[in-house]
mmCIF file of the N, C-alpha and C atoms, coordinates in Angstrom:
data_MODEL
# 
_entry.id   MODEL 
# 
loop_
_atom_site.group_PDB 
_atom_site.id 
_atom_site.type_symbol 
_atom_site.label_atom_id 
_atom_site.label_alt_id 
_atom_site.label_comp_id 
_atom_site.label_asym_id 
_atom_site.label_entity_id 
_atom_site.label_seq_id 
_atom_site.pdbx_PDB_ins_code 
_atom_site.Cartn_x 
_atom_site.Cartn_y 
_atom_site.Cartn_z 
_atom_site.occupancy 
_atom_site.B_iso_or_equiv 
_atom_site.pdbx_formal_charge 
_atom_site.auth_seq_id 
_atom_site.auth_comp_id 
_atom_site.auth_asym_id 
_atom_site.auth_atom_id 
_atom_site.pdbx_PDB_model_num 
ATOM 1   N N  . UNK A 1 1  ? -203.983 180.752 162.179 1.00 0.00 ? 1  UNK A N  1 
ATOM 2   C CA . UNK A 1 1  ? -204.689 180.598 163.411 1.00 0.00 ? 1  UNK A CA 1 
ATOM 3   C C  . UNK A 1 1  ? -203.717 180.850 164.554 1.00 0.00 ? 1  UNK A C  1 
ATOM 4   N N  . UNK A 1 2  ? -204.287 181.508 165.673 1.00 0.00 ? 2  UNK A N  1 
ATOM 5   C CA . UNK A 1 2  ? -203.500 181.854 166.951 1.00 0.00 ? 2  UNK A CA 1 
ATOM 6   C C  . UNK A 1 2  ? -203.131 181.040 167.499 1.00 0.00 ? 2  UNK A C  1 
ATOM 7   N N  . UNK A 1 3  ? -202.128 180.585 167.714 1.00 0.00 ? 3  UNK A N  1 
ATOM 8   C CA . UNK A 1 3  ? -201.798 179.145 169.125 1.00 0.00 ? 3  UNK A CA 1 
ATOM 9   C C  . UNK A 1 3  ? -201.237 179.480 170.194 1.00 0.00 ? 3  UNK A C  1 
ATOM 10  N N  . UNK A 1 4  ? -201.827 179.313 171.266 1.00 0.00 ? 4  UNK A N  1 
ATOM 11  C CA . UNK A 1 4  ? -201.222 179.787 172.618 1.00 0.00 ? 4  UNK A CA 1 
ATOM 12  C C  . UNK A 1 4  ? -200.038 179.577 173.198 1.00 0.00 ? 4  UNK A C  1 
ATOM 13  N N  . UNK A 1 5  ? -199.267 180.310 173.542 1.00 0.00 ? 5  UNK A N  1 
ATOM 14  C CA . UNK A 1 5  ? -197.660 179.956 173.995 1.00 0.00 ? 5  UNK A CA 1 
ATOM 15  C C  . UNK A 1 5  ? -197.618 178.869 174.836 1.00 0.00 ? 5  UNK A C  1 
ATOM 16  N N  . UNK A 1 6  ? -196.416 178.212 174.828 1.00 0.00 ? 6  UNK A N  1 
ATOM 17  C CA . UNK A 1 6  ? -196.819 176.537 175.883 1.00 0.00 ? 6  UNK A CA 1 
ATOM 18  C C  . UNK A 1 6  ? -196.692 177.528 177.127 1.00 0.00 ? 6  UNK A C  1 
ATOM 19  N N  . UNK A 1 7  ? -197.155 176.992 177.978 1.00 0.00 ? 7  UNK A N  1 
ATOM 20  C CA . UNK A 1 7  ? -197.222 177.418 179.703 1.00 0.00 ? 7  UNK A CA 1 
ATOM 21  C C  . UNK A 1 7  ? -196.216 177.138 180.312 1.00 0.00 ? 7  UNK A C  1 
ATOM 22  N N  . UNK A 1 8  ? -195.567 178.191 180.845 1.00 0.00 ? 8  UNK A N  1 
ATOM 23  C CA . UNK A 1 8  ? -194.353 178.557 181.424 1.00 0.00 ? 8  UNK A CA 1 
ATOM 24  C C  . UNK A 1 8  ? -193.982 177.559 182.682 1.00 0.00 ? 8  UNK A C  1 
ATOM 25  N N  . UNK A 1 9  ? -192.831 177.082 183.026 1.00 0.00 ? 9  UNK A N  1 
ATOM 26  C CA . UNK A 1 9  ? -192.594 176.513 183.969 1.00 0.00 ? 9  UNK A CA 1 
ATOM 27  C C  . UNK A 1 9  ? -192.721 177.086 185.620 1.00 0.00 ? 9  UNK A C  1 
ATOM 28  N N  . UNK A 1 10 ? -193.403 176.577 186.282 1.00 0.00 ? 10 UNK A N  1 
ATOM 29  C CA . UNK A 1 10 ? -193.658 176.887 187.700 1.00 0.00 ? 10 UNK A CA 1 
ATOM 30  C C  . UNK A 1 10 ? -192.311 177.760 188.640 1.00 0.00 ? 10 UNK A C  1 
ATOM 31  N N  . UNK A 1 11 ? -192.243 178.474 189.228 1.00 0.00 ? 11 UNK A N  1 
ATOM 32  C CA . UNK A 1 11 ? -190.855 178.551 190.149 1.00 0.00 ? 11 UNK A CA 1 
ATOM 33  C C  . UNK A 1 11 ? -190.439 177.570 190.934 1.00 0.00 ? 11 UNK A C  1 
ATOM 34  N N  . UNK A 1 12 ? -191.120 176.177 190.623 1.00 0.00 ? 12 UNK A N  1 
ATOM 35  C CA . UNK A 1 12 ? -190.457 175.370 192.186 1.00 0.00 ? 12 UNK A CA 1 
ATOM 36  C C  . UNK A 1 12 ? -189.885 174.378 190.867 1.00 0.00 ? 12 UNK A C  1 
ATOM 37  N N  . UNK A 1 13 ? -190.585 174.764 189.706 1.00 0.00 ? 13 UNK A N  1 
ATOM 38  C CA . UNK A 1 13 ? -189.956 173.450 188.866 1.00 0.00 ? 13 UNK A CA 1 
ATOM 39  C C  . UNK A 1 13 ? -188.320 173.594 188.605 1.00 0.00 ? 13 UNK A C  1 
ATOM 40  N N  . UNK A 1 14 ? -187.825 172.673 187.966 1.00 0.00 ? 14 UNK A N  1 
ATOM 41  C CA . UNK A 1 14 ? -186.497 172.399 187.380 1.00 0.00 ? 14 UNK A CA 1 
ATOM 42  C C  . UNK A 1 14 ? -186.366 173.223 186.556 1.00 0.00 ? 14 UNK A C  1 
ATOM 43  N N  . UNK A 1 15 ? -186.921 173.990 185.566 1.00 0.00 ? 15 UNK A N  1 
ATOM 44  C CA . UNK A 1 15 ? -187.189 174.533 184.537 1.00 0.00 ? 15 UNK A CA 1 
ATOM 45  C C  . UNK A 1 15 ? -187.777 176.145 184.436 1.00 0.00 ? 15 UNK A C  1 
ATOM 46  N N  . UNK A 1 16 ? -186.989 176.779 185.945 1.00 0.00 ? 16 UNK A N  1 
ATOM 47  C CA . UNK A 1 16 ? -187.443 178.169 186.185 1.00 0.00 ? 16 UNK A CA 1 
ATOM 48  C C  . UNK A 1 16 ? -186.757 178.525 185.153 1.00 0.00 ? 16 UNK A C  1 
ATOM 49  N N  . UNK A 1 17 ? -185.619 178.279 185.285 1.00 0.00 ? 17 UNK A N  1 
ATOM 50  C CA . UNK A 1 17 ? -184.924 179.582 184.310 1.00 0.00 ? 17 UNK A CA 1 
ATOM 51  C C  . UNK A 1 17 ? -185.346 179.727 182.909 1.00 0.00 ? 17 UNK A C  1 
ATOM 52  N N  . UNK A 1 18 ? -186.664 179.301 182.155 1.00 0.00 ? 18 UNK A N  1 
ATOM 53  C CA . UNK A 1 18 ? -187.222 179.619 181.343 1.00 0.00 ? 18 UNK A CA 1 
ATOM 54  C C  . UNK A 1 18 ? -188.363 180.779 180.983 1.00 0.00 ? 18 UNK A C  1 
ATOM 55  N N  . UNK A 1 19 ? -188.766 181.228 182.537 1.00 0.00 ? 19 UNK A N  1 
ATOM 56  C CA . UNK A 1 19 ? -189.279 182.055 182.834 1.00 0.00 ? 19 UNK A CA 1 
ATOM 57  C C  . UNK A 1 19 ? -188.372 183.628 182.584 1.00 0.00 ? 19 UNK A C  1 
ATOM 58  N N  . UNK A 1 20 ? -189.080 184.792 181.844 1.00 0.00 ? 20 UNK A N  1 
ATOM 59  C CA . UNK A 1 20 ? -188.475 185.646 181.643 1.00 0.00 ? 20 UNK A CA 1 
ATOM 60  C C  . UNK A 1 20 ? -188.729 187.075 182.819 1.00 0.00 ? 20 UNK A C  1 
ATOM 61  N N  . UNK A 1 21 ? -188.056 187.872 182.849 1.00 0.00 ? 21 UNK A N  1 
ATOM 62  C CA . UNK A 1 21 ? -188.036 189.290 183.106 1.00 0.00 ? 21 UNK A CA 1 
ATOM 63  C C  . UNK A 1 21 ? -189.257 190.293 183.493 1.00 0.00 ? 21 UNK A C  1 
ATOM 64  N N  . UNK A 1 22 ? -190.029 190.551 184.452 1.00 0.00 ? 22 UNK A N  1 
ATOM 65  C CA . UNK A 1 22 ? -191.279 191.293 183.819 1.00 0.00 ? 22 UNK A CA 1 
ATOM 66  C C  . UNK A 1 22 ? -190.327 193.008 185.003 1.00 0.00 ? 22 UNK A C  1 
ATOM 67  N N  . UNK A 1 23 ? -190.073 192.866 185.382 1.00 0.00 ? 23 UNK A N  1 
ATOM 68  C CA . UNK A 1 23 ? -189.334 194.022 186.191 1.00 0.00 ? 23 UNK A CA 1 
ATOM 69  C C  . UNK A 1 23 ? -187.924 193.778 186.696 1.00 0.00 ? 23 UNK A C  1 
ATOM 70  N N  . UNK A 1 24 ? -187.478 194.681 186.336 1.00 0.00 ? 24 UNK A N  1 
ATOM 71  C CA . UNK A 1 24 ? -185.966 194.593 186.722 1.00 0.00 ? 24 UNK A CA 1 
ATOM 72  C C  . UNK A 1 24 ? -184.998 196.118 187.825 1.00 0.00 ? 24 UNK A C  1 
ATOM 73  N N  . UNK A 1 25 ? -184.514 195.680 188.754 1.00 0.00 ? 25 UNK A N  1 
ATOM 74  C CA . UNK A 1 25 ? -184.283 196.951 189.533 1.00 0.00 ? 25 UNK A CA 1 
ATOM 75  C C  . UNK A 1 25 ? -182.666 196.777 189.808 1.00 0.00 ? 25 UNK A C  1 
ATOM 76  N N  . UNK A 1 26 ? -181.980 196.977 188.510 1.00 0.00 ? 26 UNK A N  1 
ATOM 77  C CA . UNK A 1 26 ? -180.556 197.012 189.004 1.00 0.00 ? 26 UNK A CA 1 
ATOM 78  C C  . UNK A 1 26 ? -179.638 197.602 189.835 1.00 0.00 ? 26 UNK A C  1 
ATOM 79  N N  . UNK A 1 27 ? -180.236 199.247 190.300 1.00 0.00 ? 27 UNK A N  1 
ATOM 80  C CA . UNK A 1 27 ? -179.618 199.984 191.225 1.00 0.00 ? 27 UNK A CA 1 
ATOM 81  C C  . UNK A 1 27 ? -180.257 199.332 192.851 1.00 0.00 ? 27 UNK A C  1 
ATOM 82  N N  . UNK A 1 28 ? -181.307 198.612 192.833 1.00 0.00 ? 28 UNK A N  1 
ATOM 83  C CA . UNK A 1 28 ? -181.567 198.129 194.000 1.00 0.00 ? 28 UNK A CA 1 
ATOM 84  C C  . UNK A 1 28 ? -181.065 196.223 193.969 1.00 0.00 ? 28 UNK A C  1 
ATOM 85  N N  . UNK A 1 29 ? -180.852 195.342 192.815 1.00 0.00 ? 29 UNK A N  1 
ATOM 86  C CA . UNK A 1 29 ? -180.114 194.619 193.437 1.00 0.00 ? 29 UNK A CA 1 
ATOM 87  C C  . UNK A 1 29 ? -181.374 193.489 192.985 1.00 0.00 ? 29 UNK A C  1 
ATOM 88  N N  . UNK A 1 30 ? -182.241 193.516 192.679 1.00 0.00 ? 30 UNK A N  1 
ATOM 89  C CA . UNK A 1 30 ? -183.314 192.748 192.322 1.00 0.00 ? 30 UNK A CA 1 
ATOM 90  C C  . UNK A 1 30 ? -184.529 192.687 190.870 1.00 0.00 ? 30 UNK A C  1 
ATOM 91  N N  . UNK A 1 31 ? -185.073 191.661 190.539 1.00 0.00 ? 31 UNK A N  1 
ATOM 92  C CA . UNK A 1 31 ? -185.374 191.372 189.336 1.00 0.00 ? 31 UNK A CA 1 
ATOM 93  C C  . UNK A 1 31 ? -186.613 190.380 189.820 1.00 0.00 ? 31 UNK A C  1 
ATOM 94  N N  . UNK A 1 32 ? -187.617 190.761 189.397 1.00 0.00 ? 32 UNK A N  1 
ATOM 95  C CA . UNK A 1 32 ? -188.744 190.006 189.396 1.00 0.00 ? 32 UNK A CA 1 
ATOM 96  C C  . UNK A 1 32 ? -189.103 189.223 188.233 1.00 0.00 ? 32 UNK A C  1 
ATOM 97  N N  . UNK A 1 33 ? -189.451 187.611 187.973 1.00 0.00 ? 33 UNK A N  1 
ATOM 98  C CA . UNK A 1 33 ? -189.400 186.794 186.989 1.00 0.00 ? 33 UNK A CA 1 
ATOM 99  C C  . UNK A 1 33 ? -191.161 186.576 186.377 1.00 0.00 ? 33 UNK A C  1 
ATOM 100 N N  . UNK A 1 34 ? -191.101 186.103 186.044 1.00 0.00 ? 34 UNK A N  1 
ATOM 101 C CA . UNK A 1 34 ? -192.818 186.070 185.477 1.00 0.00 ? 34 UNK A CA 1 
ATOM 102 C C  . UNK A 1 34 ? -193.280 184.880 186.193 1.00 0.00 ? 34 UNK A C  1 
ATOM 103 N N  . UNK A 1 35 ? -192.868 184.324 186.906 1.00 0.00 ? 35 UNK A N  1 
ATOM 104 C CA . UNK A 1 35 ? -193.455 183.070 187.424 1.00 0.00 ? 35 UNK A CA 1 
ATOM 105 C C  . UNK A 1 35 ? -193.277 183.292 189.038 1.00 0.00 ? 35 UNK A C  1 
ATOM 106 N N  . UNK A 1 36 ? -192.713 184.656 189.076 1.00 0.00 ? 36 UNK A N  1 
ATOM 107 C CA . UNK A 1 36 ? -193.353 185.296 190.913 1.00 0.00 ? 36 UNK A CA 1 
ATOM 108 C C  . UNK A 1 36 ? -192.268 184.848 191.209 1.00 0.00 ? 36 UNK A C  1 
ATOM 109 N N  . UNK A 1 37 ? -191.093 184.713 190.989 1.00 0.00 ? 37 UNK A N  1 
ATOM 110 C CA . UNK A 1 37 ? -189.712 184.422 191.576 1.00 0.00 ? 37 UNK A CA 1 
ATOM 111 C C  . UNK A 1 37 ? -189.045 185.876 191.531 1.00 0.00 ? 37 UNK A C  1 
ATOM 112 N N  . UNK A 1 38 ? -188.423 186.121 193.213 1.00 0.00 ? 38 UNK A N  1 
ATOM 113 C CA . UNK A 1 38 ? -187.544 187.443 192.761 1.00 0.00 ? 38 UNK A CA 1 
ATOM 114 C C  . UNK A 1 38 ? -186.369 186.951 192.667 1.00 0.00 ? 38 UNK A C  1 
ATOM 115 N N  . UNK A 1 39 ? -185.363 187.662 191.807 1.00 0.00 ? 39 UNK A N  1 
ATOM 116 C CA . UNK A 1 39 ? -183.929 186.957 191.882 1.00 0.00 ? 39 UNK A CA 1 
ATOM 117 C C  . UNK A 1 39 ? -183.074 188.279 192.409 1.00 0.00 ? 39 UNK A C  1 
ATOM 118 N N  . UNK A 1 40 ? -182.147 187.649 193.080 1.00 0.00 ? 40 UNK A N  1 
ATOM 119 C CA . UNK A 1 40 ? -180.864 188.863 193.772 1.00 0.00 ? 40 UNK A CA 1 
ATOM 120 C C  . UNK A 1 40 ? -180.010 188.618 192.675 1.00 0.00 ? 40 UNK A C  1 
ATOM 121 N N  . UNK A 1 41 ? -179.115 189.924 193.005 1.00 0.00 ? 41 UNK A N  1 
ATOM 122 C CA . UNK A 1 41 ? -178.297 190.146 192.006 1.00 0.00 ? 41 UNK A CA 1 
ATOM 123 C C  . UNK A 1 41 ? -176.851 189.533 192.564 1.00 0.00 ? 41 UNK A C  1 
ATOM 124 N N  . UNK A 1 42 ? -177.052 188.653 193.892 1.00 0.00 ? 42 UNK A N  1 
ATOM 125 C CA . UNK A 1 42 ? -175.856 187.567 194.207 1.00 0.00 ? 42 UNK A CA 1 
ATOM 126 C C  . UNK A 1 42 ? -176.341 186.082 194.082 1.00 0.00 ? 42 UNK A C  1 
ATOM 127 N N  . UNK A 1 43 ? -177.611 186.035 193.047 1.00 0.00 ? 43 UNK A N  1 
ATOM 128 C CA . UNK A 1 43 ? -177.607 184.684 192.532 1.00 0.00 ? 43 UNK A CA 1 
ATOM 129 C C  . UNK A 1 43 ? -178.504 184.301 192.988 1.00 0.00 ? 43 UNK A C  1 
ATOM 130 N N  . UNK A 1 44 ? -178.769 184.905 194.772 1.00 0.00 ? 44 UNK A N  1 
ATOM 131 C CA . UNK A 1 44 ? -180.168 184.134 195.430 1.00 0.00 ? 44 UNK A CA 1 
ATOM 132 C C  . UNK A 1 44 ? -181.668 184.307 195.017 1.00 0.00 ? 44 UNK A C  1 
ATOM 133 N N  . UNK A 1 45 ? -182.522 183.291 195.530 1.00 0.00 ? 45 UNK A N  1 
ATOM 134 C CA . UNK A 1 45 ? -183.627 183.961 194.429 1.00 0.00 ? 45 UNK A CA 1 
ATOM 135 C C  . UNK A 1 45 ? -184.679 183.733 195.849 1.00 0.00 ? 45 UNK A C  1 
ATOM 136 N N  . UNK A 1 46 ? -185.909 184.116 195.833 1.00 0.00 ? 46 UNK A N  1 
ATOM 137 C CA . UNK A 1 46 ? -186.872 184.287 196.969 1.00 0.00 ? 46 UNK A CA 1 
ATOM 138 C C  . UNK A 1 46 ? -188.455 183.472 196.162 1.00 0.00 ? 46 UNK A C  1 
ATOM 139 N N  . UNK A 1 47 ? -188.814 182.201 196.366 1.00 0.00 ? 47 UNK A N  1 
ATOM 140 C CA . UNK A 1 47 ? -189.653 181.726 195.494 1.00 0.00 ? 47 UNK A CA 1 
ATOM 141 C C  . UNK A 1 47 ? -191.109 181.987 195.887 1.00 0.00 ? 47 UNK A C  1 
ATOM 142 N N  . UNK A 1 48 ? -192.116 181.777 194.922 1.00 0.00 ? 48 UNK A N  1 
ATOM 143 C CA . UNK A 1 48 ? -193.093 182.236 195.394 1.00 0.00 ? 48 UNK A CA 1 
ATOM 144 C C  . UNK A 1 48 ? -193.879 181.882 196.941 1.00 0.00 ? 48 UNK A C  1 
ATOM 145 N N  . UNK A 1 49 ? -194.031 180.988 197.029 1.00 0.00 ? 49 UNK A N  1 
ATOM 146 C CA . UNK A 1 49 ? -194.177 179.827 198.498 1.00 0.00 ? 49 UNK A CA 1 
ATOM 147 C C  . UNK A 1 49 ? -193.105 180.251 199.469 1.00 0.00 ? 49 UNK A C  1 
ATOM 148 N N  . UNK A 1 50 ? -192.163 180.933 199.413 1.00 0.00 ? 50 UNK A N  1 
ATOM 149 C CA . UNK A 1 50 ? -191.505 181.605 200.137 1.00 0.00 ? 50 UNK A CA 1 
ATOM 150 C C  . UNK A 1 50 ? -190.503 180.620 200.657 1.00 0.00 ? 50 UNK A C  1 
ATOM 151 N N  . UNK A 1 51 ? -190.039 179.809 200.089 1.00 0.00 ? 51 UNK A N  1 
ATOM 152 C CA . UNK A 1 51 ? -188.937 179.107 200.064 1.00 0.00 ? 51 UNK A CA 1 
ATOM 153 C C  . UNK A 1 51 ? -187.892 179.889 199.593 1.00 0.00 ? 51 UNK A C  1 
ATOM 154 N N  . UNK A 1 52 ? -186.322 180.287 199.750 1.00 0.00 ? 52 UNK A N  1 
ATOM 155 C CA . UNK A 1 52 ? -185.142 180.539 199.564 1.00 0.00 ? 52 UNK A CA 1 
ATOM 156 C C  . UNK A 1 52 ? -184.322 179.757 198.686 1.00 0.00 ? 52 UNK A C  1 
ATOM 157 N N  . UNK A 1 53 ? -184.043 180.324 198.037 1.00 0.00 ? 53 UNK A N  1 
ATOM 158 C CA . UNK A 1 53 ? -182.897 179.445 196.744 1.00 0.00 ? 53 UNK A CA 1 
ATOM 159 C C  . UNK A 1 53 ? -181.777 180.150 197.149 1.00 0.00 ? 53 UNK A C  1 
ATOM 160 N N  . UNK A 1 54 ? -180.209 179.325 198.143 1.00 0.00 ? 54 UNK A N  1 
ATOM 161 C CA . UNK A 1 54 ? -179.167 179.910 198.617 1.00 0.00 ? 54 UNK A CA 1 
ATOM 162 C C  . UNK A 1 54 ? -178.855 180.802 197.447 1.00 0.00 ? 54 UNK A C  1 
ATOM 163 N N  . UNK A 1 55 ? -177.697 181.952 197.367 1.00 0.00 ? 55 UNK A N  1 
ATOM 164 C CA . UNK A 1 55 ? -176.995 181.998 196.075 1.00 0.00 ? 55 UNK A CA 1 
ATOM 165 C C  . UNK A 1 55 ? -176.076 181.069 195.746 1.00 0.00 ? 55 UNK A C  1 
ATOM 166 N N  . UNK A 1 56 ? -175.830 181.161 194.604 1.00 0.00 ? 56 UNK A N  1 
ATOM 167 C CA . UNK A 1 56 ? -174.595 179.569 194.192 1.00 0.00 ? 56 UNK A CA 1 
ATOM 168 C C  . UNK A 1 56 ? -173.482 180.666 193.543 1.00 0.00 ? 56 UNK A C  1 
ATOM 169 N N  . UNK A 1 57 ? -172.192 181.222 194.139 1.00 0.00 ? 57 UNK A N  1 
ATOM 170 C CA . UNK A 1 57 ? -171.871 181.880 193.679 1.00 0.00 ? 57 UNK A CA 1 
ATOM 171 C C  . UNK A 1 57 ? -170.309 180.655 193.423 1.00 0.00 ? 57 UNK A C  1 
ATOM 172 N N  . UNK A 1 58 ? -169.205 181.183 192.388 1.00 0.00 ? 58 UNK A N  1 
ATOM 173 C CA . UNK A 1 58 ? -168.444 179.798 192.784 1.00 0.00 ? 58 UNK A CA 1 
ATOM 174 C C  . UNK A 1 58 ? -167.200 180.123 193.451 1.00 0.00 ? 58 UNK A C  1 
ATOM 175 N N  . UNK A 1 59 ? -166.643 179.118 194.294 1.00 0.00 ? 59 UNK A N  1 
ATOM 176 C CA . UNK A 1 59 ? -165.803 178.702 195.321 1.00 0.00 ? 59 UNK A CA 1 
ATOM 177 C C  . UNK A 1 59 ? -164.678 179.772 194.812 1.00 0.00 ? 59 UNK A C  1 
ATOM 178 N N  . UNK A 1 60 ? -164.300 180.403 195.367 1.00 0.00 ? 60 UNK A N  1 
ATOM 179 C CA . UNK A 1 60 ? -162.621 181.197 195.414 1.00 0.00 ? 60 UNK A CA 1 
ATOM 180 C C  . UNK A 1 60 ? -161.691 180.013 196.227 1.00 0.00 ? 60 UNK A C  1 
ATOM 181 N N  . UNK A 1 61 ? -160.774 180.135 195.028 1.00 0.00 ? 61 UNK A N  1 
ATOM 182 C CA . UNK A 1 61 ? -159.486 179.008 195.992 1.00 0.00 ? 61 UNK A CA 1 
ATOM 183 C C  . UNK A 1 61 ? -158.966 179.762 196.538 1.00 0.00 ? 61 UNK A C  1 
ATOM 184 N N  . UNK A 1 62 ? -158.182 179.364 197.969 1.00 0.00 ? 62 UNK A N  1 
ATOM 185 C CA . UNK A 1 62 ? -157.742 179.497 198.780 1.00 0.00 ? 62 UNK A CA 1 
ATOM 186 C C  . UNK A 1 62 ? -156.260 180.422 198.589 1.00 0.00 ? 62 UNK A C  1 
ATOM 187 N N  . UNK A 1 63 ? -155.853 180.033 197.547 1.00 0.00 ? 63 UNK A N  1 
ATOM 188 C CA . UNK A 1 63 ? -154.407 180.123 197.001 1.00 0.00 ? 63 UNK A CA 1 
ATOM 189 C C  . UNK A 1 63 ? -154.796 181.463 196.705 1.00 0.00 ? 63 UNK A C  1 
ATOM 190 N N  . UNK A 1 64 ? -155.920 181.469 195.876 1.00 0.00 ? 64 UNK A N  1 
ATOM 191 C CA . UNK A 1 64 ? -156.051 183.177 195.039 1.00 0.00 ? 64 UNK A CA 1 
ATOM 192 C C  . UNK A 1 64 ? -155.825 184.078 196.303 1.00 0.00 ? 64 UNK A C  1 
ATOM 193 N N  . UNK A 1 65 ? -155.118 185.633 195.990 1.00 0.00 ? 65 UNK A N  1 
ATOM 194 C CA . UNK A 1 65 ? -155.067 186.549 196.736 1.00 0.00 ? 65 UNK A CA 1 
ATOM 195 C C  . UNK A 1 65 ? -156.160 187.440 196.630 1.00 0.00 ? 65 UNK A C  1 
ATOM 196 N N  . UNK A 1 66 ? -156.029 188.573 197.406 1.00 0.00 ? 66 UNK A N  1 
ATOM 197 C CA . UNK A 1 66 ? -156.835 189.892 197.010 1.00 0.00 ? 66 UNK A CA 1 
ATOM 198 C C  . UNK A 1 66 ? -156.619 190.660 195.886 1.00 0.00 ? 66 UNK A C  1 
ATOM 199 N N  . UNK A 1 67 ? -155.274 190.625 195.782 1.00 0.00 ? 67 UNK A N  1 
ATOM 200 C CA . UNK A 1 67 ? -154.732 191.160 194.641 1.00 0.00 ? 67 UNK A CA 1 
ATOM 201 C C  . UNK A 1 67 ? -154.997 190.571 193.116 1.00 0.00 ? 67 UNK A C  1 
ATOM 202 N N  . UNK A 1 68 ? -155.088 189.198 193.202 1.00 0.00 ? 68 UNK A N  1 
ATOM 203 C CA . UNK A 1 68 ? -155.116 188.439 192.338 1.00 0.00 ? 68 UNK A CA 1 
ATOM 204 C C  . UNK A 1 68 ? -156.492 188.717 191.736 1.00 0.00 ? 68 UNK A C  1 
ATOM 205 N N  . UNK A 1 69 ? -157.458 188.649 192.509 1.00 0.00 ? 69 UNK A N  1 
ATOM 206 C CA . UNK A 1 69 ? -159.254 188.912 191.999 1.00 0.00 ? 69 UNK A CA 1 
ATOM 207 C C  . UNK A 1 69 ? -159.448 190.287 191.602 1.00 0.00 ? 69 UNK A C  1 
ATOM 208 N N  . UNK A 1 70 ? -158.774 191.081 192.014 1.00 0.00 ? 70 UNK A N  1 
ATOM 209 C CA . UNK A 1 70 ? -158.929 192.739 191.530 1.00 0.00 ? 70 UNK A CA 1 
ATOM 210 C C  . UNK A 1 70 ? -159.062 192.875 189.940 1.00 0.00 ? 70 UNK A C  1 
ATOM 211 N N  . UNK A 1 71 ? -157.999 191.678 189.373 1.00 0.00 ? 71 UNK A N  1 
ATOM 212 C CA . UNK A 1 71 ? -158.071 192.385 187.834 1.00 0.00 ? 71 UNK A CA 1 
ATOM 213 C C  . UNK A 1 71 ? -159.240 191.164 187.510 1.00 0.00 ? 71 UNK A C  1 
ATOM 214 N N  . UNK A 1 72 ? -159.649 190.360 188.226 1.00 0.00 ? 72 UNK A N  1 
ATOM 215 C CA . UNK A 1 72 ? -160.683 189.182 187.399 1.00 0.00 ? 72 UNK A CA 1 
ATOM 216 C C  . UNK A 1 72 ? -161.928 189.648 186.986 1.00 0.00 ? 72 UNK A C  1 
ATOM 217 N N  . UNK A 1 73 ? -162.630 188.596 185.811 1.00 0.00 ? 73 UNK A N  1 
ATOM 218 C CA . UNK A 1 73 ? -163.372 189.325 185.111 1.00 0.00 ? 73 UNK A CA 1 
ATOM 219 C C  . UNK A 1 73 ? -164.779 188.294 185.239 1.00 0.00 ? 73 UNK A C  1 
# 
């Protein structure tokens, strides 16, 4: 017998990132989620209700150079 997939978590819930992929535009920088969330490709995401999710990218110390991040991975 068929059983219906459980129902995907909302974009405002705790539990977006369970939501998958339905379009993806890597030369432009953006990715549309199945639950109407677009995500940037610097982390930020644009929610359906049109609320903003900052990007969370993480902190560079102070100490690191320019030189130093060139070879980081």
């Amino acid at each position: 017998m068929y059983q219906l997939p459980p129902p995907r978590p909302s974009a405002c819930s705790a539990e977006r990132g369970a939501s998958h992929l339905v379009a993806h535009f890597p030369q432009q920088g953006w990715a549309l989620r199945s639950d109407g969330a677009v995500l940037f490709e610097d982390t930020g995401e644009l929610l359906p209700d049109g609320r903003i999710v900052p990007p969370h990218r993480p902190a560079v110390s102070e100490h690191t150079t320019a030189g130093d991040r060139r070879g980081a991975v």
